[in-house]
MARMARTOR-595662 format. One line per 8 residues: number of its first residue (from 1); for each residue x, y, z of C-alpha. Coordinates in steps of 0.5 Angstrom, whole numbers, plus 500, padded with zeros to 3 digits. Layout:
N
NUM> X,Y,Z; ...
This chain:
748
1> 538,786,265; 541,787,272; 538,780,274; 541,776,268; 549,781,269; 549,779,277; 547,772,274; 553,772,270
9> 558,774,276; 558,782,273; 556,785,278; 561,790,279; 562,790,271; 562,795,265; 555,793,262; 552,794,270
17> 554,800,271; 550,802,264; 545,800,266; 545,804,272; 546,809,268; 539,808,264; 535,806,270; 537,813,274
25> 534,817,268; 527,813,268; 527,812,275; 522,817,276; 519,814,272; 518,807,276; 511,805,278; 512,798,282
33> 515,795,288; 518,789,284; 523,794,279; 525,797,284; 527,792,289; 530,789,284; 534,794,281; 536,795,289
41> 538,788,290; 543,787,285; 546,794,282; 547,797,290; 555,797,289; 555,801,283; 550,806,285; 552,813,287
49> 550,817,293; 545,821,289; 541,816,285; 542,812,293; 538,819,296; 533,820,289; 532,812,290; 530,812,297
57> 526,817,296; 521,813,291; 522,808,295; 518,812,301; 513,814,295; 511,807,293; 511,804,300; 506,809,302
65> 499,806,304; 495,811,299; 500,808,293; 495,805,289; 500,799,286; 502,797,294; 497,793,294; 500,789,287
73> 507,788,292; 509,781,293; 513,778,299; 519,777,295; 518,784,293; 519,786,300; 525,781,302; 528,784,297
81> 528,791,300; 530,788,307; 536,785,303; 539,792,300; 535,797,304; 542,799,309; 546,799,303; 543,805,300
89> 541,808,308; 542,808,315; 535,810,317; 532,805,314; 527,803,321; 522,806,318; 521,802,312; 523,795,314
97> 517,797,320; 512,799,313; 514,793,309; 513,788,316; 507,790,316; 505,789,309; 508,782,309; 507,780,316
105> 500,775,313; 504,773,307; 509,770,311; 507,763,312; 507,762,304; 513,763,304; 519,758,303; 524,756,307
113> 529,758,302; 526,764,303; 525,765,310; 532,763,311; 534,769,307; 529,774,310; 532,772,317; 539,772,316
121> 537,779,313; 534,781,319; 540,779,323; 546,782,320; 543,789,318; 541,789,326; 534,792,325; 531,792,332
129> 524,787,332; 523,782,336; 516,781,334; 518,780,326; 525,775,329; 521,771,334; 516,770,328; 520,768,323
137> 523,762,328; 518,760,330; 516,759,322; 523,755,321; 522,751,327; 516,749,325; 518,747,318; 525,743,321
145> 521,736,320; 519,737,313; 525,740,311; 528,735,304; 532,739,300; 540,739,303; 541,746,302; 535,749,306
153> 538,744,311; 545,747,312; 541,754,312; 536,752,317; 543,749,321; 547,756,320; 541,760,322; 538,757,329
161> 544,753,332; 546,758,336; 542,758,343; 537,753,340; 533,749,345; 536,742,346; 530,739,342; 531,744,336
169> 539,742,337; 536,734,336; 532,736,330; 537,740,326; 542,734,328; 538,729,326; 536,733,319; 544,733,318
177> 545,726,318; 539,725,314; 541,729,308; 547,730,308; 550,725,303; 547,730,298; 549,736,301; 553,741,295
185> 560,743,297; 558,749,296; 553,748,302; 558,745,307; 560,752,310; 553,754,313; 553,747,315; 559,747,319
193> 557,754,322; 551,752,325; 554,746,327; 560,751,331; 554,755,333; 551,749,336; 556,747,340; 557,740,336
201> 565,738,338; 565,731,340; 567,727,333; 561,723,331; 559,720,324; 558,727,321; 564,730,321; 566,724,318
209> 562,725,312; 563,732,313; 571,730,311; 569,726,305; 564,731,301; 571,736,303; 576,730,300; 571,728,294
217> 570,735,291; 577,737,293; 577,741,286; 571,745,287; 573,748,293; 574,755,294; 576,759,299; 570,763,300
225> 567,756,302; 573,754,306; 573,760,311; 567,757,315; 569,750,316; 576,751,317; 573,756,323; 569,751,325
233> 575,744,325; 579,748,329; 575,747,335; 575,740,334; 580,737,340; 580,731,337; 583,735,330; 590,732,330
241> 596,734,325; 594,729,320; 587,731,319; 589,739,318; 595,737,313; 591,735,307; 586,741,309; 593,745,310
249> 596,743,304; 590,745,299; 588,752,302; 596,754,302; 596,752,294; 590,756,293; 592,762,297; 599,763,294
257> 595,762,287; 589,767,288; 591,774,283; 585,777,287; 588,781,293; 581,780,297; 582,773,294; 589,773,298
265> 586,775,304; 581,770,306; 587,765,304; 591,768,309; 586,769,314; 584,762,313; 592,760,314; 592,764,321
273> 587,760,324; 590,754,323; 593,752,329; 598,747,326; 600,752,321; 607,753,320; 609,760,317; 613,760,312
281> 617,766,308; 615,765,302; 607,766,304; 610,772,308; 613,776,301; 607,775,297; 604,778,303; 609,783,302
289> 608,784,295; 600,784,295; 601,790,301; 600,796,297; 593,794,293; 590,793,300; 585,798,301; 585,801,310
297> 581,795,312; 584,789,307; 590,792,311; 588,792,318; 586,784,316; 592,782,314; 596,785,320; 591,781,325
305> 592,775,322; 600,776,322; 599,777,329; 596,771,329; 601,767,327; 606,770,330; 603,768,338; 602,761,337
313> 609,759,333; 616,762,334; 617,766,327; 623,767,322; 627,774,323; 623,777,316; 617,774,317; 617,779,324
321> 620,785,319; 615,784,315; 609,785,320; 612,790,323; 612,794,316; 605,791,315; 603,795,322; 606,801,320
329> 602,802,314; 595,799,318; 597,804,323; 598,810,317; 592,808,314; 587,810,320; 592,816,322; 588,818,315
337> 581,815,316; 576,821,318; 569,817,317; 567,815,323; 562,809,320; 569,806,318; 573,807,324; 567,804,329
345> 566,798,325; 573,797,324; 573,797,332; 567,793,332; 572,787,329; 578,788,331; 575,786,338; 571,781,336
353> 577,777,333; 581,778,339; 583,787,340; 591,787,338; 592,792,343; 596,797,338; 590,797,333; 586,799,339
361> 590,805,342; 591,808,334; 582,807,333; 581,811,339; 586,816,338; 583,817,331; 576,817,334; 578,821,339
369> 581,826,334; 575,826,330; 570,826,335; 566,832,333; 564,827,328; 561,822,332; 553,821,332; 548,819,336
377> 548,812,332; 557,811,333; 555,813,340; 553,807,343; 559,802,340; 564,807,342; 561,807,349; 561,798,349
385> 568,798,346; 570,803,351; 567,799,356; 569,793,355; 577,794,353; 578,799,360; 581,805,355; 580,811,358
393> 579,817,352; 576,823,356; 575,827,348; 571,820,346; 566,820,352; 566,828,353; 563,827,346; 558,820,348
401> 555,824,353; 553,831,348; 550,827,343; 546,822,348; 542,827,353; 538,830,347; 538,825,343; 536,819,348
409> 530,817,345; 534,813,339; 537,809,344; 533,803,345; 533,802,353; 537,796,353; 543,798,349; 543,804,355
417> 548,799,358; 552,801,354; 552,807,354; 553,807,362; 559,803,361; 564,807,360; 562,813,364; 561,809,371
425> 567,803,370; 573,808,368; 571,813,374; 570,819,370; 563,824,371; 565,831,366; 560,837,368; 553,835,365
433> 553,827,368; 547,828,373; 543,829,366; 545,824,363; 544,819,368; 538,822,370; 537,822,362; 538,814,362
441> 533,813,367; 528,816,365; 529,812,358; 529,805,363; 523,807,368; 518,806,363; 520,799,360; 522,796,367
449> 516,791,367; 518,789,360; 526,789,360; 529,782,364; 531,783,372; 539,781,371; 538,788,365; 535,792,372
457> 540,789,376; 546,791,372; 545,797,370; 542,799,378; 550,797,380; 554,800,374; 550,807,376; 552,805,384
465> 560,805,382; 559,814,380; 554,814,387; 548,814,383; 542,811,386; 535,811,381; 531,811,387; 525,808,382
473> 529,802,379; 532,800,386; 525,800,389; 523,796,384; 529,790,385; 529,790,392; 521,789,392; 518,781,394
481> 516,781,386; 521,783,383; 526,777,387; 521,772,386; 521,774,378; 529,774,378; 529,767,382; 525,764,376
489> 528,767,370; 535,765,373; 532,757,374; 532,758,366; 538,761,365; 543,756,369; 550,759,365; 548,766,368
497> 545,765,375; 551,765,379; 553,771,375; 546,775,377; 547,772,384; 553,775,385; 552,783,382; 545,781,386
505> 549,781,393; 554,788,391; 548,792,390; 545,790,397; 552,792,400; 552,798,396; 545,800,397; 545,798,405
513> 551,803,406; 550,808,402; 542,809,401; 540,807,410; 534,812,408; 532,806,403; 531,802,409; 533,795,404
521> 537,790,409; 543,786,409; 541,779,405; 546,776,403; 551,774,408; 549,767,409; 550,766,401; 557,770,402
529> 559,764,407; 558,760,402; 562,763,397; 568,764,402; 567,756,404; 569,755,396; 574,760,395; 581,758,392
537> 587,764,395; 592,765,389; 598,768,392; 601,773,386; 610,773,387; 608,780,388; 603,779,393; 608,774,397
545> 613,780,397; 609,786,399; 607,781,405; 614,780,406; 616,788,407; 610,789,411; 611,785,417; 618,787,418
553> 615,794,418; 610,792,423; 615,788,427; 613,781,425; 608,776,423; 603,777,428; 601,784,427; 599,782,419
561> 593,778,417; 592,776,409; 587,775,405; 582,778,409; 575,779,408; 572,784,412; 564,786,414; 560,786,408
569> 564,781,404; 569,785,402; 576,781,400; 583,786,403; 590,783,401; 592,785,409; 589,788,415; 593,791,420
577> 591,795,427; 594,800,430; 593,804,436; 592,810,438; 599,812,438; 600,809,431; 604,802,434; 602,796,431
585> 597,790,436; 597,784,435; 592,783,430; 589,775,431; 587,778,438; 581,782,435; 577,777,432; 574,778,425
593> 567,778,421; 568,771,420; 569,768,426; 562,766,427; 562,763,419; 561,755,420; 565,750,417; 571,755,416
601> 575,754,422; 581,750,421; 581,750,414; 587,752,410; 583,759,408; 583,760,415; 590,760,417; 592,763,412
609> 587,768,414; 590,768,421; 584,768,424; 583,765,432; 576,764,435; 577,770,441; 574,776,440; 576,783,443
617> 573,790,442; 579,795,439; 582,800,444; 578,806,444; 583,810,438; 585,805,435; 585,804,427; 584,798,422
625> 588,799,417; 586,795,409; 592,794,405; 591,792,398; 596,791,392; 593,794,386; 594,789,380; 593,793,373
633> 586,790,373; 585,796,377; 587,801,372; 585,803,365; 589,800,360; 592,807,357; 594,810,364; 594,810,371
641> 586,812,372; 583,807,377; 576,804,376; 569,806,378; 569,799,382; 576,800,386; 575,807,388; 568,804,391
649> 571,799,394; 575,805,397; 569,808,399; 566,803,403; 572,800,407; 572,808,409; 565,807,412; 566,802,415
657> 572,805,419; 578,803,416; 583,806,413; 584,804,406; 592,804,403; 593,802,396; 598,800,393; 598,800,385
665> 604,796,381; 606,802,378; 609,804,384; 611,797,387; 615,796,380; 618,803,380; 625,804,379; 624,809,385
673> 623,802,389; 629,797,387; 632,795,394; 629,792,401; 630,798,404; 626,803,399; 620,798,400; 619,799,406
681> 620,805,406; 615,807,402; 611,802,406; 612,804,412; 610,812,410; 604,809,406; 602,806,413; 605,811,419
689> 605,818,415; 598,822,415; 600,824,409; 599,816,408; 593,817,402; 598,820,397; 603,816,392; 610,818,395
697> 613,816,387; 613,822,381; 610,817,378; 602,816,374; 598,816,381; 591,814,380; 586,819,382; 583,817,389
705> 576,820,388; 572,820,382; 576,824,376; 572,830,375; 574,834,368; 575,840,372; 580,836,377; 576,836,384
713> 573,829,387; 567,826,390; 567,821,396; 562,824,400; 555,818,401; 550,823,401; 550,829,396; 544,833,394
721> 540,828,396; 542,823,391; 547,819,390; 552,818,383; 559,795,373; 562,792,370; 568,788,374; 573,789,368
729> 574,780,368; 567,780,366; 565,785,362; 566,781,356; 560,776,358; 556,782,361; 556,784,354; 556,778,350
737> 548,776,355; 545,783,353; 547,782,346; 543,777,346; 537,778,351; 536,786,346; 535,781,340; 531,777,343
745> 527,783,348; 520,785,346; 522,793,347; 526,796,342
């Protein structure tokens, strides 16, 4: 009955929920996998909690291996708990692992249709099992050339485009082209998202058929249908105006027709990413009208979309009202939602589509308000969206680190990355960081012959921000063995090297300076000469100005270089040197670390650089002083709190000999700094005053050490014998390669 009703679309109806009613008391009852598995797959969204707790537990009992009806189980039976076992538990690990190992012989009898299904399964309930992933590609992959029914096509597509090898790429596209006069339209989504996924733009003969099937089944369309391929047509350049009308024009009639709230959202959300899709009042009302049936998340998806709308055309003044009052109420809606579970994956979401910066800040607020909610599993996404958005939240991480240090073994050693993130990057060590770092790498240290180099190397540098040198994992990378095995995994990763490469470099540098009793060398002066020869100087307005006031502080432009690098490839905005009195020298007549460079005198980066080829030792008491202009770049998003990258920066200059000024943006722009004379003032204290590290503004400074909880700092290299990434341009990517690579490791 439950098969026949869910056939029927009734999924959620009278006569289903009846039949849970019945089910629940014969449940006990139940002596097969198959009734089971089926009830689960198809009755989920009625269950109670309860019977989900009295149906998990059978579930267990069935599965154990001293059941005697196991043995009759089919592979669909247990595809069909891999199907619905996450919505009736979080903990659902163990059982997935039993169910592998039942079906892991039968799985080569399976049909694609049914690979297909188990493998989207195992990618969207993110159950951490490489073997059984792997496996399940490896099986499709070998099936691909004799694939002949159009739908298992368009699966195939959807599910191994994304990072295929190029000679997959080449057997699902000639698969397309071979089936795709009799692919359904109801199949035409997974097609076209395989495609996305595959990276397929340039217009061929595909994407005309593709336009055809759409134009000739016009009347079958739905709008479930339409999301994937509008998503995937609106990253075809070649797209023009009047190929997305006759698309606009049919999902606007849809959307404005739908009595279904849900219905009216995907509509919505479907018009948003149009790029030629102009929004008119009377789609903005009925958004309006349909507000009030809208659940939390259904209304955080309409805001969003709105907002897209409104960044890429000029808007009309009700429509600006009329988001504004959708806005107030997303905003009310997660003031009073206190799950945890929703709030982390609406934050999930709301960043992969962008991160509207006012959704962001009211999630935070609310996570940081119910923090004493947080568990072990919310830890880990609420460390990689803080981590990846620079929001400072001392409520959110002092929580993170509670739950993490007794619970680390639940943490798979690649998603430690995650948890580091925030701690190291945002500059923050609360009382008990030593224990949670030793914690994370004592998690690592044992799988370090299994995880990939670049994981190593990353997460040796994000701890090297809070001055915390694992003496185990740096050993490790600085071995023969270990660069030889990094240089031939980047040979295979070309998208990925230059980034490996270069965080490869700042963790020689850090180590160098701060860990001499390690003995590793400087290695990489020749590949930062390289870099420097590449280099483009991008003089901000802001910079230009700052330049401007300090040479007439110092008495003109010969007392001022700009775009400096100094020894150990660190860049400066301006460096100046000062005598013993404190009196400005003439800056080109004590050379500089690249004087020696090859192939960079006479170059337009060496005269902006001021640089000349003679070569003087300073005068005994005389100071090289670092300027740096501090974009926002520097800061967290929500305050004046430096990064753990800037305030190393800080630390190293420093050892280096020099005195490091900095001068943040919101001082700069400050209505305390409005005319010329102001601004030198302020520099000239910055440089000549001994009080010259402090901030002269009543203003949000950033801390210039380590922010403590308790207030205190710490600048010094050597503590106790040991020693306390993420470069917030590219923590995105850094995020995105270890997503992939924990899907793909052997160690979960």
């Amino acid at each position: 009955m439950a098969v026949c009703l869910a056939d029927l679309g009734e999924r959620r109806g009278r006569a289903m929920g009846q039949v849970v009613q019945a089910y629940s008391k014969i449940l006990d009852e139940t002596k097969h996998l198959r009734e089971l598995s089926t009830i689960m797959k198809e009755t989920h969204a009625l269950v109670s909690s309860d019977l989900k707790r009295r149906i998990v537990r059978k579930l267990k009992e069935l599965l154990d291996p001293k059941s005697v009806e196991i043995s009759n189980a089919t592979c669909s039976d247990f595809r069909k708990v891999f199907m619905s076992v996450d919505k009736f538990t979080n903990d659902f690990d163990d059982v997935l692992h039993q169910c592998t190992n039942y079906m892991w012989k039968g799985l080569d009898n399976m049909s694609v249709r049914e690979l297909c299904v188990l493998t989207s399964c195992v990618n969207n309930m993110g159950y951490n099992n490489s073997y059984l992933y792997n496996h399940l590609k490896d099986l499709l992959h070998s099936r691909l050339s004799s694939i002949t029914d159009p739908v298992n096509m368009a699966l195939t597509t959807e599910l191994l485009g994304y990072h295929a090898p190029a000679h997959i790429k080449f057997q699902l596209e000639e698969n397309a082209l071979r089936l795709i006069d009799r692919l359904r339209i109801t199949a035409v989504g997974s097609l076209c998202s395989g495609l996305r996924r595959m990276g397929y733009f340039s217009r061929t003969p595909l994407h005309d058929k593709i336009n055809d099937i759409i134009s000739s089944h016009a009347d079958q369309l739905n709008l479930e249908t339409l999301v994937p391929v509008v998503e995937y047509f609106r990253h075809l350049v070649w797209m023009e105006e009047e190929h997305w009308q006759p698309h606009t024009a049919k999902i606007y009639e849809l959307t404005m027709n739908q009595l279904s709230p849900s219905q009216f959202l995907r509509g919505f959300y479907i018009l948003s990413i149009i790029p030629t899709f102009q929004p008119s009042e009377k789609l903005f009302w009925r958004a309006l009208c349909v507000l009030p049936q809208l659940h939390t998340t259904g209304t955080n998806s309409l805001f969003r979309a709105m907002k897209r709308m409104a960044g890429r055309k000029e808007m009309p003044e009700i429509c600006l009202r009329i988001m504004q009052a959708v806005q107030d109420r997303a905003t009310r809606c997660l003031h009073k939602n206190t799950s945890a579970n929703y709030l982390t994956s609406l934050l999930h979401s709301v960043l992969t589509e962008g991160g509207d910066i006012e959704l962001v800040d009211a999630l935070f607020k609310q996570l940081s308000h119910i923090a004493h909610k947080i568990e072990p599993r919310h830890a880990v996404e609420c460390a990689r969206s803080l981590y990846k958005t620079r929001y400072f939240s001392q409520e959110l991480m002092d929580r993170i680190l509670e739950v993490t240090i007794p619970n680390i073994h639940k943490v798979t050693p690649m998603q430690v990355l995650y948890l580091l993130g925030p701690f190291c990057s945002l500059n923050y060590q609360p009382k008990r960081v030593e224990d949670f770092f030793r914690a994370c790498t004592e998690r690592v240290v044992p799988f370090m012959e299994e995880l990939p180099s670049g994981f190593l190397v990353d997460m040796a540098h994000l701890m090297s921000y809070s001055q915390w040198f694992p003496d185990e994992i740096l050993r490790r990378i600085f071995s023969l063995e270990f660069l030889t095995k990094l240089d031939e995994e980047l040979d295979e990763l070309p998208d990925r090297c230059d980034m490996y490469r270069r965080r490869l470099m700042y963790l020689n540098r850090t180590v160098a300076l701060e860990c001499p009793e390690l003995q590793v060398p400087w290695f990489h002066e020749e590949y930062c000469q390289e870099i420097l020869k590449k280099r483009n100087v991008f003089y901000h307005p802001d910079v230009q100005e700052v330049q401007k006031n300090l040479v007439e502080v110092l008495g003109g432009a010969q007392f001022l270089r700009s775009f400096v690098t100094t020894p150990y490839h660190y860049d400066i905005t301006f460096e100046c040197v000062l005598d013993v009195n404190g009196e400005p020298l003439s800056c080109v007549n004590y050379g500089s670390v690249l004087d020696k460079g090859k192939g960079l005198s006479g170059t337009v980066l060496s005269d902006l650089m001021q640089w000349d080829t003679k070569r003087k030792q300073l005068p005994d008491g005389a100071q090289r002083v670092a300027v740096d202009y501090m974009f926002s770049s520097a800061y967290c998003v929500n305050s004046g709190h430096m990064l753990g990258m800037s305030t190393m920066k800080k630390r190293h200059l420093e050892l280096l000999g020099y005195q490091y000024i900095q001068i943040p943006y919101f001082e700069w722009k400050s209505l305390a700094l409005t005319d010329r004379l102001e601004k030198e003032e302020y520099l000239r204290m910055k440089i000549f005053s001994s009080s010259s590290q402090k901030g002269l503004l009543d203003v949000a400074s950033a801390p210039s050490g380590i922010h403590r909880d308790d207030g205190s700092s710490i600048f010094a290299p050597f503590l106790h014998g040991k020693r306390r990434l993420a470069e917030d341009n590219i923590a995105e990517r850094i995020l995105r390669s270890y997503d992939r690579l924990a899907k793909n490791s052997t160690v979960v």
